[in-house]
C-alpha positions as CSV (number, residue, x, y, z in Angstrom):
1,X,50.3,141.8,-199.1
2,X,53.1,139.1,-199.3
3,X,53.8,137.0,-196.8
4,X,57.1,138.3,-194.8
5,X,60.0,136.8,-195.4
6,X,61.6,136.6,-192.2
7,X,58.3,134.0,-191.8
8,X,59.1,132.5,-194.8
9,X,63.2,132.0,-193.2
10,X,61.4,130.2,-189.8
11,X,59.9,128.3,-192.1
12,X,62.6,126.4,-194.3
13,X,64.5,127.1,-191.1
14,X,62.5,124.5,-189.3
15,X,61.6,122.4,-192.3
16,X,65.6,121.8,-193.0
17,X,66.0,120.5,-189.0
18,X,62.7,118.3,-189.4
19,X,64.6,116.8,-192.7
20,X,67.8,116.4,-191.3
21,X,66.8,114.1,-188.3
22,X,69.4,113.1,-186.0
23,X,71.6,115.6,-188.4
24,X,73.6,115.0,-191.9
25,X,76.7,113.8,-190.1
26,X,74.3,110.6,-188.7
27,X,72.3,110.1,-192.1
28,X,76.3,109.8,-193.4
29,X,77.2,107.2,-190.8
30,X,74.3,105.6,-192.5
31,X,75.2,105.6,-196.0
32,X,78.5,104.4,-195.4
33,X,76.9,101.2,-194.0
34,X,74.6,101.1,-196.8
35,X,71.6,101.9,-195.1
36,X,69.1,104.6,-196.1
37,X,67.5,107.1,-193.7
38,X,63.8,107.0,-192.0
39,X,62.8,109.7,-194.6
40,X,64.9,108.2,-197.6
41,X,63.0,104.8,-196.9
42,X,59.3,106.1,-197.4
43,X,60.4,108.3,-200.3
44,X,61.8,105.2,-202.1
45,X,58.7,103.3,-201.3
46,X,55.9,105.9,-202.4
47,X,55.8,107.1,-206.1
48,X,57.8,110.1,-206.7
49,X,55.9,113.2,-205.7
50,X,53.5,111.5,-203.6
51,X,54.6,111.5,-200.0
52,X,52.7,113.8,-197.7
53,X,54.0,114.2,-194.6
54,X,52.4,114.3,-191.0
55,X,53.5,115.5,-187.7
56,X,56.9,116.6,-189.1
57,X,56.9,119.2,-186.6
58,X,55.7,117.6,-183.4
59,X,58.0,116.4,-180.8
60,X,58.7,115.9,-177.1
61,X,59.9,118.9,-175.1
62,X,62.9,117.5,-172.9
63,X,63.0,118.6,-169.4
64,X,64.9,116.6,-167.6
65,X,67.3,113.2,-167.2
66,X,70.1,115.1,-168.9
67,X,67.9,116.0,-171.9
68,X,66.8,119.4,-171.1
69,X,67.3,121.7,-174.0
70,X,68.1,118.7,-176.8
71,X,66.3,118.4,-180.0
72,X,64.4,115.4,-180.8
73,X,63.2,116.5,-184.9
74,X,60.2,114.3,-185.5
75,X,60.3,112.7,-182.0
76,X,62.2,109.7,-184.0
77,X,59.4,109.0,-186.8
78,X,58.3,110.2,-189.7
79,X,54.6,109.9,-190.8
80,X,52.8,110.4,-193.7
81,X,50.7,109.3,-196.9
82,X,51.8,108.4,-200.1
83,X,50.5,106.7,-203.2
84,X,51.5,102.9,-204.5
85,X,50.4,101.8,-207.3
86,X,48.2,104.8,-207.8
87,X,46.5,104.0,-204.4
88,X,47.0,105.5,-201.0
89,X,49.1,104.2,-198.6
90,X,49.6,105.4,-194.7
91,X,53.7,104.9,-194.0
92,X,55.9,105.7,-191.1
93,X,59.8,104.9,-190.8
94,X,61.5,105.3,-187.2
95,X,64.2,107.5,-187.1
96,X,67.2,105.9,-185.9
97,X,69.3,109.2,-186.0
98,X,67.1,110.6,-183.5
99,X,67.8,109.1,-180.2
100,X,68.0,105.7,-181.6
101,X,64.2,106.0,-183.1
102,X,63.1,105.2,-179.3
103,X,59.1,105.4,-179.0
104,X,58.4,107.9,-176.3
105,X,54.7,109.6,-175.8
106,X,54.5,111.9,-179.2
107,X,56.7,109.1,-181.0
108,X,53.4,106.9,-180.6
109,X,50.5,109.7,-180.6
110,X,52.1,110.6,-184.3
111,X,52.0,106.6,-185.4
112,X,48.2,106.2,-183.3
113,X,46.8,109.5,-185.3
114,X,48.4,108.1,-188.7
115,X,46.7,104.8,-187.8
116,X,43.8,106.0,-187.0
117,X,43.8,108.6,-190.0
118,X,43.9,105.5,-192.6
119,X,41.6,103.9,-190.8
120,X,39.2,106.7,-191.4
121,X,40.8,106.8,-195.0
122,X,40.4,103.1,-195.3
123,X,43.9,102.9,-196.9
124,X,46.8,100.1,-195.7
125,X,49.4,100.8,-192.9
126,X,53.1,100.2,-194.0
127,X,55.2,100.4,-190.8
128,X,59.1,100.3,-190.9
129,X,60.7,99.8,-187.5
130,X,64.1,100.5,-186.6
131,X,64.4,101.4,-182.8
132,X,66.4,101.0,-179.7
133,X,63.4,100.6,-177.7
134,X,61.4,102.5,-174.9
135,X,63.0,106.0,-173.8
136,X,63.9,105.1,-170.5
137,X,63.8,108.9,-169.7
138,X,59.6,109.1,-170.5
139,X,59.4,105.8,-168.2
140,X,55.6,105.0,-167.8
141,X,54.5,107.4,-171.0
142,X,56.9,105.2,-173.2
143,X,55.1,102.3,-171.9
144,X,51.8,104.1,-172.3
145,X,52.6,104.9,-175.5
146,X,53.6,101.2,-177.0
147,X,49.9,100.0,-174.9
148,X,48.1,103.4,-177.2
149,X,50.3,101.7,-180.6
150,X,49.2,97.7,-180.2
151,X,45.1,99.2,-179.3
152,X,45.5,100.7,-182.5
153,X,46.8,97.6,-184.6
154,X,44.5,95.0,-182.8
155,X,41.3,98.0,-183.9
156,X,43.1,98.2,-187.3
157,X,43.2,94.1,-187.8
158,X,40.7,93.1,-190.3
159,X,39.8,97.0,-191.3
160,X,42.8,97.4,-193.4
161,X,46.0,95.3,-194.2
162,X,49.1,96.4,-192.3
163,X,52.2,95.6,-192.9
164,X,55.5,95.8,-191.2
165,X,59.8,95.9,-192.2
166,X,61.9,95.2,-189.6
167,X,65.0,97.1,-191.1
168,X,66.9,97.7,-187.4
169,X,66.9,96.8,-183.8
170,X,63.5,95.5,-182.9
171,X,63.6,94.7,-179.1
172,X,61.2,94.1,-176.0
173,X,58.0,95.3,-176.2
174,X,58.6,96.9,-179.4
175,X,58.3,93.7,-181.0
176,X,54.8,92.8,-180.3
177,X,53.3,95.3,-182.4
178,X,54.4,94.1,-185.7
179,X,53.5,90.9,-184.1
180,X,50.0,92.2,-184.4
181,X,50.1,93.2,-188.4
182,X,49.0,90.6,-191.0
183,X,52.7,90.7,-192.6
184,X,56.1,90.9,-191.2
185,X,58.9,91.7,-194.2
186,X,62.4,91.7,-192.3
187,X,66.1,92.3,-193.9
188,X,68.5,89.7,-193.7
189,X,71.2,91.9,-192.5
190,X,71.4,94.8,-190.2
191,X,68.4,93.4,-188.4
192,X,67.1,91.7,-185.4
193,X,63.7,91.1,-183.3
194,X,63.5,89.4,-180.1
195,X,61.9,90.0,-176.5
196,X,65.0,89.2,-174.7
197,X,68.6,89.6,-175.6
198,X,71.7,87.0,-174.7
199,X,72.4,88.6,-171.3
200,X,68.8,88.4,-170.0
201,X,68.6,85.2,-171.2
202,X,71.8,84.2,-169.6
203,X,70.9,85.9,-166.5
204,X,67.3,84.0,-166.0
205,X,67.7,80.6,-167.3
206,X,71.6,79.9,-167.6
207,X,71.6,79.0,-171.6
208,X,74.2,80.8,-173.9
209,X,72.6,82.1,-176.7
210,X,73.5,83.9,-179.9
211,X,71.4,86.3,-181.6
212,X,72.0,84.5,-185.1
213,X,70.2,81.5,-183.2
214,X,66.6,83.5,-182.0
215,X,67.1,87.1,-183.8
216,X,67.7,87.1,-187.1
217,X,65.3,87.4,-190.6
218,X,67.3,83.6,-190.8
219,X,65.7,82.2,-187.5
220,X,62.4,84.4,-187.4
221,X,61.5,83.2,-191.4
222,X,62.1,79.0,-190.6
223,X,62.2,78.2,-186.9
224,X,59.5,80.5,-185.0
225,X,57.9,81.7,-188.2
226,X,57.5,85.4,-187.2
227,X,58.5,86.4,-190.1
228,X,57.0,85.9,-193.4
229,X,59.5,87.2,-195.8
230,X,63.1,87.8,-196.0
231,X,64.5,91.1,-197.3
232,X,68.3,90.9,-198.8
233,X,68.1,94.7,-197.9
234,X,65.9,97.7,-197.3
235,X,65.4,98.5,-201.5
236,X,64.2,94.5,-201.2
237,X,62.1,94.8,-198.2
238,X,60.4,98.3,-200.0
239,X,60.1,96.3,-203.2
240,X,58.0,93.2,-201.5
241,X,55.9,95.2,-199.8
242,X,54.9,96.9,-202.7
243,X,54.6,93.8,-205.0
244,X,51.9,92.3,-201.5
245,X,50.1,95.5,-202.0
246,X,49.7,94.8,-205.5
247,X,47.5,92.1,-204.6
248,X,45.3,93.1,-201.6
249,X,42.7,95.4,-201.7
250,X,42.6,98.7,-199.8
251,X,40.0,97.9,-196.8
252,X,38.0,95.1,-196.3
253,X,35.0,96.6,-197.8
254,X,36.9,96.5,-201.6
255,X,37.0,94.1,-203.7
256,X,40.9,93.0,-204.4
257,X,42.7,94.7,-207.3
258,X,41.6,92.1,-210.2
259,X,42.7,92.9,-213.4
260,X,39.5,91.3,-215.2
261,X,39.7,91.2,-219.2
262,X,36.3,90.8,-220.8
263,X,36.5,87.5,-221.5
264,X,38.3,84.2,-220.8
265,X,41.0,82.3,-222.1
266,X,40.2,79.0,-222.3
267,X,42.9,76.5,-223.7
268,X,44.4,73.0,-222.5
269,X,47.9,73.2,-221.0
270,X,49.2,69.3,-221.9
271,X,52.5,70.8,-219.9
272,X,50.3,69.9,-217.1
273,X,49.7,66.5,-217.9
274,X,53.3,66.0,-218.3
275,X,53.7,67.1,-214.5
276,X,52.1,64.3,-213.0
277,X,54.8,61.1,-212.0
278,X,54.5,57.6,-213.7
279,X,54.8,56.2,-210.2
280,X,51.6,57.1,-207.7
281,X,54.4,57.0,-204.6
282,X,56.9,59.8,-206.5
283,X,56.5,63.5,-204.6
284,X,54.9,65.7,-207.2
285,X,56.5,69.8,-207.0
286,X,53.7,71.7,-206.5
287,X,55.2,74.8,-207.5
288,X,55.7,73.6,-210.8
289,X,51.8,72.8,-210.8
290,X,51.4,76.6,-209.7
291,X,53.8,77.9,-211.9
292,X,51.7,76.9,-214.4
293,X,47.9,77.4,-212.7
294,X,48.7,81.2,-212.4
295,X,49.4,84.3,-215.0
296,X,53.0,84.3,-216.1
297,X,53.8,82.1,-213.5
298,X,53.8,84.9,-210.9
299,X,53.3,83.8,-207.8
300,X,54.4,85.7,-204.3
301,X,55.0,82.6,-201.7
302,X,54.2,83.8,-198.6
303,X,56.2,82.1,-195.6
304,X,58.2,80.5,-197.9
305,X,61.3,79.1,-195.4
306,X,58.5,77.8,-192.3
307,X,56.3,74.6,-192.5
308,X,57.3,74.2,-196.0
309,X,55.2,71.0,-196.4
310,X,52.5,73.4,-197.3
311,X,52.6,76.1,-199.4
312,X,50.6,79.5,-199.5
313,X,50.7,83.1,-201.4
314,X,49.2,85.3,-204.2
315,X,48.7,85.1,-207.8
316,X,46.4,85.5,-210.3
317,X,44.4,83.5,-212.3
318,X,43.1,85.4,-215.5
319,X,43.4,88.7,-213.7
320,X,41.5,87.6,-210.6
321,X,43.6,87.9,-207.3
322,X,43.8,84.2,-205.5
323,X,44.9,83.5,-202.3
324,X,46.8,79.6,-202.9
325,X,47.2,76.3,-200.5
326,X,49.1,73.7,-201.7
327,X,50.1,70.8,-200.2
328,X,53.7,70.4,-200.9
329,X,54.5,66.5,-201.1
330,X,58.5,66.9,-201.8
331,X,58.4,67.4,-197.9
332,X,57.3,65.5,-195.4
333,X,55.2,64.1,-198.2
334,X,52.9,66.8,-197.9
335,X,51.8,66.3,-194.0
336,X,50.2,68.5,-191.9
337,X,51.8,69.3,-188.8
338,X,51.4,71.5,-186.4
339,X,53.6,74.3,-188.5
340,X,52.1,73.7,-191.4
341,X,48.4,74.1,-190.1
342,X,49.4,77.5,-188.2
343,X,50.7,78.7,-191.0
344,X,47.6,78.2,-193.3
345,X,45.0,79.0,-191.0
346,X,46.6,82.7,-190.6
347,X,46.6,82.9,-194.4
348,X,43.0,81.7,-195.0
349,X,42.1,84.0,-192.7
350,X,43.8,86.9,-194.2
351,X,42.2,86.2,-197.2
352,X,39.0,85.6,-195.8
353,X,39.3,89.0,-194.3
354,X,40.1,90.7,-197.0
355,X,37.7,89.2,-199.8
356,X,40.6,87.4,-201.6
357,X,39.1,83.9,-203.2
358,X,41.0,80.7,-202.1
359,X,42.2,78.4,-204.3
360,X,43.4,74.7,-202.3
361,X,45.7,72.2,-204.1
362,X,45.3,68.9,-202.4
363,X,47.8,66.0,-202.2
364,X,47.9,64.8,-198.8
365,X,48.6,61.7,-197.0
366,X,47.2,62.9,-193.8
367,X,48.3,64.7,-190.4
368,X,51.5,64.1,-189.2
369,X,52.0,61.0,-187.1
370,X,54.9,60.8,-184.0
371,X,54.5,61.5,-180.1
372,X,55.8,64.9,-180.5
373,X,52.9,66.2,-182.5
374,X,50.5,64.4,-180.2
375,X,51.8,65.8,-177.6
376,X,52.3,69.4,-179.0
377,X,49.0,69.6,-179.9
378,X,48.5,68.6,-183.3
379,X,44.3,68.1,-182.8
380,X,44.1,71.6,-181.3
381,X,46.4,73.0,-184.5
382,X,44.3,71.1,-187.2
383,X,41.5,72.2,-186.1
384,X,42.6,75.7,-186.3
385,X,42.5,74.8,-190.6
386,X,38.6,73.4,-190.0
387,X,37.5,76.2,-188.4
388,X,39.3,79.0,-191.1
389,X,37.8,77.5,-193.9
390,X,34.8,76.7,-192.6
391,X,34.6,80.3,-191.7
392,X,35.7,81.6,-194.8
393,X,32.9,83.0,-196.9
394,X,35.2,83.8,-200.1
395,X,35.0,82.0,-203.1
396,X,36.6,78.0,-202.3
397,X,38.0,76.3,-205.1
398,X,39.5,73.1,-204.6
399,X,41.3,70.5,-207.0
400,X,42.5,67.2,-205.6
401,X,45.6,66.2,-207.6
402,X,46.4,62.7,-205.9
403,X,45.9,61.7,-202.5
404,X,43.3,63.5,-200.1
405,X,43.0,60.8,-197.0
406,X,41.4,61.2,-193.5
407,X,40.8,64.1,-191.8
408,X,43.5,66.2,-193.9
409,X,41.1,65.8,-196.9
410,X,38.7,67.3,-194.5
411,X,41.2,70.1,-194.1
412,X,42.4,71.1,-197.1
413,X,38.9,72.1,-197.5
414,X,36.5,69.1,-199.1
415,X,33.2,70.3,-199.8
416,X,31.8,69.2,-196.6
417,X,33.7,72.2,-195.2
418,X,32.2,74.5,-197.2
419,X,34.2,74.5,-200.9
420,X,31.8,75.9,-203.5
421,X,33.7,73.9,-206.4
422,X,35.5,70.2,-205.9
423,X,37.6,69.3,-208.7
424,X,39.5,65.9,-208.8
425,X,42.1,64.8,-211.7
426,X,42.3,61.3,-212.8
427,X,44.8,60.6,-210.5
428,X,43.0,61.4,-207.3
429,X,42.4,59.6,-204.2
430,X,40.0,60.3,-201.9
431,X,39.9,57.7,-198.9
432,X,39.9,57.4,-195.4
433,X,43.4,56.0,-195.8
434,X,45.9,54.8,-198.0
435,X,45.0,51.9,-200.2
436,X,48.1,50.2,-198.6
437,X,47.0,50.5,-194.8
438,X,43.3,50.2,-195.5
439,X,44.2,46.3,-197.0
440,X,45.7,45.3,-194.2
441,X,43.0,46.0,-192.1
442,X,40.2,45.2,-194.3
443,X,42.2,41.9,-195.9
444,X,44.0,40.4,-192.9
445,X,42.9,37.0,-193.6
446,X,42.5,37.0,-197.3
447,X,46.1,37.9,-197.3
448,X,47.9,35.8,-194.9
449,X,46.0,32.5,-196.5
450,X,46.9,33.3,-199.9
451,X,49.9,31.3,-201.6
452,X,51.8,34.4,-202.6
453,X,51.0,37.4,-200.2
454,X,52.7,39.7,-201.7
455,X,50.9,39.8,-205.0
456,X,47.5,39.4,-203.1
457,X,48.5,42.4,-201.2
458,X,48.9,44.6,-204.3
459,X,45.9,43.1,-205.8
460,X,43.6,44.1,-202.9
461,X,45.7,47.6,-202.8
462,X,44.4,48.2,-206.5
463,X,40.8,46.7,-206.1
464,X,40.3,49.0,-202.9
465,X,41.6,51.9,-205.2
466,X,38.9,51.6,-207.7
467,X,36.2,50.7,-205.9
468,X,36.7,52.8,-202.5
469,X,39.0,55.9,-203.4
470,X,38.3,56.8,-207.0
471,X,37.3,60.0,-207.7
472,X,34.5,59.1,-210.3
473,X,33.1,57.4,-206.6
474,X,33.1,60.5,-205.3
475,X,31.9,62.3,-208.3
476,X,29.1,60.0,-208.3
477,X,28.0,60.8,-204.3
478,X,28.3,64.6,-205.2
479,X,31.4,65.0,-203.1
480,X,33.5,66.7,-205.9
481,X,31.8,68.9,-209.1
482,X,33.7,66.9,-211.4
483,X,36.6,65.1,-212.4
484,X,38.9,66.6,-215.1
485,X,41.9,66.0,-217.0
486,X,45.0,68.1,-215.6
487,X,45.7,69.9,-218.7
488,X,42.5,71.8,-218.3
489,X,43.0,72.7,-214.8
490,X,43.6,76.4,-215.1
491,X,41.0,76.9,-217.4
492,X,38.3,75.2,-215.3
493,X,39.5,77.3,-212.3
494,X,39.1,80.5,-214.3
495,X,35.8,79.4,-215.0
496,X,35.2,78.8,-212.0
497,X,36.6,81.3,-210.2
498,X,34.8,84.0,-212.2
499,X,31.4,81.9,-211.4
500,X,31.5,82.7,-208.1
501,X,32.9,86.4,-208.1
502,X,29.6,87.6,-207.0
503,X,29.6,84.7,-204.2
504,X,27.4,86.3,-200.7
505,X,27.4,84.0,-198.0
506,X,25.7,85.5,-194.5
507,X,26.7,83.6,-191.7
508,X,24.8,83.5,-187.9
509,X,24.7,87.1,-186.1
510,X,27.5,86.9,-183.5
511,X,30.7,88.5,-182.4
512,X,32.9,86.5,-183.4
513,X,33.8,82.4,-183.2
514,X,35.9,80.5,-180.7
515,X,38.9,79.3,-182.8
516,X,40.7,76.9,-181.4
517,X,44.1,78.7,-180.3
């Protein structure tokens, strides 16, 4: 007996409101302003066909503070599963339409039981947040219900990557959960994030304040770091987060998606030779040393406007997914600082996490000298880089182009921290200090007495050089693996990358360690 129709009418009936949101004459108000809706957003993100919603019936019944009788269609989120890349992905997109996308009690049971539903899966969490806030009118349940959402992304962390787009308001507590995912993608326009606005901040401390100054993709991406990549709109934002998938695996009990040939390509690059400067003090670009380390060039720089004296991101390297940290010597001559070792413990971590092998480009004076860093706590932050790669039980691959001195060669992970390769070019130094500071201290006298100190000093610099920081010294102590000439840099790292793709490394039982926050 067919199914009666008058069923079949409740049906689309309620499927049409559920798709509609906040109503067709909202989702307009949107287009004019060039923004797409919640649902338009995670159907431009899965692949066509794909998106299986969740919960696009549930919703809070209204009773009272003047919204008895109102429609909320979704509670202000939709939910769902899709496929990327021909992999599952768990979505949800805050409505803005409906009441402003505020997260009341069955806004955050439906992102909780999508959470924990990929969890279960073992699949990523992409979430796009565009909301006014708490509903006031719930009052403690809202609150409840943001506590219910950051259990579930601290329980999630390390389980399954998650991902967050800040494509709207972003205020308050609402904040801190994409605090809690691994990435934070965030458009440039039409955006903002902070905990308190101008006014409260006015009101409590007296300073004027602008949100272009604290609140922006602009301020989040270079001052506090939030924010790891900037979106020029929502189709970018969509379009990054599916190029990071395309790199991390699916749980952290998968192998990353490696796109291994049967064999290797091994050839010299003399483009690489060509890199290196005539003069030992010029800054050598190491993007232009990655461009040409990785396949095609392709290379997705996480963090890319924050702490850019280091760099870090994905490539690949003959098919095999990397996680890269480069020194970057064009600033701040490649110091670490504070920013800088923040920023690359959380990545080696990631990686870590998430089986993805490391890959460390060293060229590094040392940490960053001045009161300030002293005083903000520059031992505390570098030690945060000591203890992730220490930790890390991925496959470590490290080349020292030039200088590694002090404790930031200890950092950039020497093979006293735990790298299972050490490769040096020609051009490496690896000392306590320069060869310039190391004279003066070792050759006082020698060169004060000598009738032309100047040319005494440079003749010390260079003997020190060769016999105290050349690599084929520290080739000879078994402190590198070998030293090789810089045109055959990729192909030794393939090599050696694929050596150790069946690396197991068991550590101590225990909960967890004690890094140094």
């Amino acid at each position: 007996m067919p199914i009666a129709k008058e069923l079949l009418d409740q049906l689309a009936a309620y499927r049409e409101t559920a798709l509609l949101g906040g109503g067709q004459d909202k989702i307009e108000a949107r287009h004019q302003k060039g923004l797409m809706s919640a649902r338009e957003r995670l159907l431009a993100f899965f692949e066509p066909g794909t998106f299986m919603e969740i919960g696009m019936h549930a919703q809070q019944q209204c009773v009272d503070f003047g919204m008895a009788g109102k429609s909320m269609p979704g509670d202000g989120v939709v939910t769902g599963v899709g496929y990327v890349d021909g992999r599952p992905v768990a979505a949800y997109s805050q409505d803005f339409t409906v009441g402003g996308g505020a997260v009341g009690r069955i806004h955050a049971k439906k992102i909780c039981d999508l959470m924990e539903y990929a969890q279960q899966a073992g699949m990523p969490v992409v979430g796009i947040n565009d909301s006014g806030g708490a509903r006031i009118q719930e009052g403690d349940e809202s609150l409840s219900g943001y506590g219910q959402v950051f259990f579930k992304n601290v329980l999630l962390s390390g389980v399954v990557p998650q991902i967050s787009i800040i494509a709207g308001p972003c205020a308050g507590g609402a904040a801190y959960s994409p605090a809690l995912t691994d990435f934070l993608i965030m458009t440039r326009n039409n955006a903002n994030m902070f905990i308190c606005g101008p006014e409260v901040i006015k009101a409590a401390t007296g300073q004027t304040a602008s949100l272009d100054q604290f609140a922006t993709a602009a301020a989040h991406a270079s001052v506090s770091g939030n924010v790891h990549f900037i979106a020029e709109d929502e189709h970018h934002a969509l379009e990054i987060a599916r190029k990071l998938h395309s790199f991390l695996p699916s749980n952290n009990v998968m192998d990353p998606p490696h796109q291994l040939t049967g064999g290797l390509t091994i050839s010299s690059d003399p483009g690489m030779n060509e890199l290196v400067p005539d003069n030992p003090k010029a800054p050598l670009d190491v993007l232009q040393v990655i461009a040409r380390l990785v396949d095609g060039g392709d290379f997705l720089e996480v963090h890319q406007e924050f702490a850019k004296n280091i760099v870090v991101g994905f490539a690949r390297i003959e098919g095999m997914v990397v996680g890269i940290i480069a020194n970057q010597p064009t600033v701040k001559a490649g110091t670490l600082d504070i920013d800088a070792s923040d920023k690359s413990s959380r990545f080696i971590r990631f990686c870590n996490i998430f089986n993805i092998p490391l890959v460390t480009l060293v060229d590094v004076p040392g940490f960053m000298p001045g009161l300030a860093q002293e005083r903000g706590g520059i031992i505390r932050h570098g030690a945060k880089m000591l203890f992730a790669y220490a930790a890390a039980t991925v496959p470590k691959i490290t080349v020292v182009l030039r200088k590694a001195y002090g404790g930031a060669y200890l950092a950039m992970c020497s093979r006293d921290m735990g790298a299972d390769l050490v490769f040096a070019w020609p051009t490496a130094e690896i000392a306590v200090m320069g060869a310039e500071g190391a004279v003066k201290i070792l050759y006082k006298r020698e060169i004060a007495a000598a009738e032309d100190p100047k040319a005494a000093d440079a003749a010390f610099a260079k003997d020190y050089r060769e016999k105290f920081a050349s690599p084929y010294r520290a080739a000879g102590k078994a402190m590198i693996t070998d030293v090789i000439e810089p045109a055959q840099t990729r192909s030794v790292v393939a090599m050696a990358l694929r050596n150790t793709l069946s690396k197991r490394e068991t550590r101590p039982p225990k909960k967890h360690g004690n890094i140094p926050l």
